[in-house]
C-alpha positions, 0 to 999 in steps of 0.5 A: 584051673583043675586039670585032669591027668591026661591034660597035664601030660599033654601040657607037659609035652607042650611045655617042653616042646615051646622049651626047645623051640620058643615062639614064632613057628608055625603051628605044623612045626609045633604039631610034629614036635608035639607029636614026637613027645607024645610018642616019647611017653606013649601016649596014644594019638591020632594027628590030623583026623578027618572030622565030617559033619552029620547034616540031617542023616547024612555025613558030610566031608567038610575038611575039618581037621583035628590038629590031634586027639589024645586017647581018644578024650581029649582034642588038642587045637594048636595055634602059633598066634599073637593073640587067641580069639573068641574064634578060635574058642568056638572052632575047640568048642565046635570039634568037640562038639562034632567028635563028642569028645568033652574035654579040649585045649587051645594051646597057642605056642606063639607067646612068651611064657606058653602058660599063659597060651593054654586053655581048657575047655570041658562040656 
């Protein structure tokens, strides 16, 4: 799979961050943790950002939250997991969707080897 340079940092920091802690947290731990890293190498980011649906010419507070945005391109959906769904592949691919931001990662830290936890999305 053929990432850009932004996801490979982003991955990076994951890595290092399931390095410390292993599987079995819950996905806010995970978050927060993920978070620091990124400020370690300042990457800019927002955490837990408000996504409101236009429904016809109107936008609607539906309580959408993206677990993070990176530079504002790329969506980061975090999960702690035993195995990803087709659910969780149509919420990534619907926030992206919402926020026009075409490139997204699933990353669930609930697995042994948190490679096998990643997937990337692009529109």
């Amino acid at each position: 799979m053929d990432f850009d340079d932004l996801s490979y940092q982003v991955i990076g920091c994951a890595i290092e961050v399931h390095k410390q802690l292993g599987p079995g947290l819950l996905e806010s731990s995970y978050e927060k943790c993920l978070a620091y890293e990124l400020s370690c190498l300042n990457i800019p980011y927002q955490q837990q950002l408000t996504l409101p649906i236009k429904y016809k010419s109107v936008e609607i507070d539906c309580a959408y939250r993206l677990d993070l945005v990176i530079a504002g391109k790329l969506i980061v959906e975090l999960k702690s997991v035993q195995h990803l769904t087709a659910i969780h592949e149509a919420q990534i691919i619907t926030y992206m969707k919402l926020a026009n931001i075409q490139t997204g990662l699933l990353i669930n830290f609930n697995t042994v080897v948190l490679k096998n936890g990643i997937k990337r999305f692009k529109l």
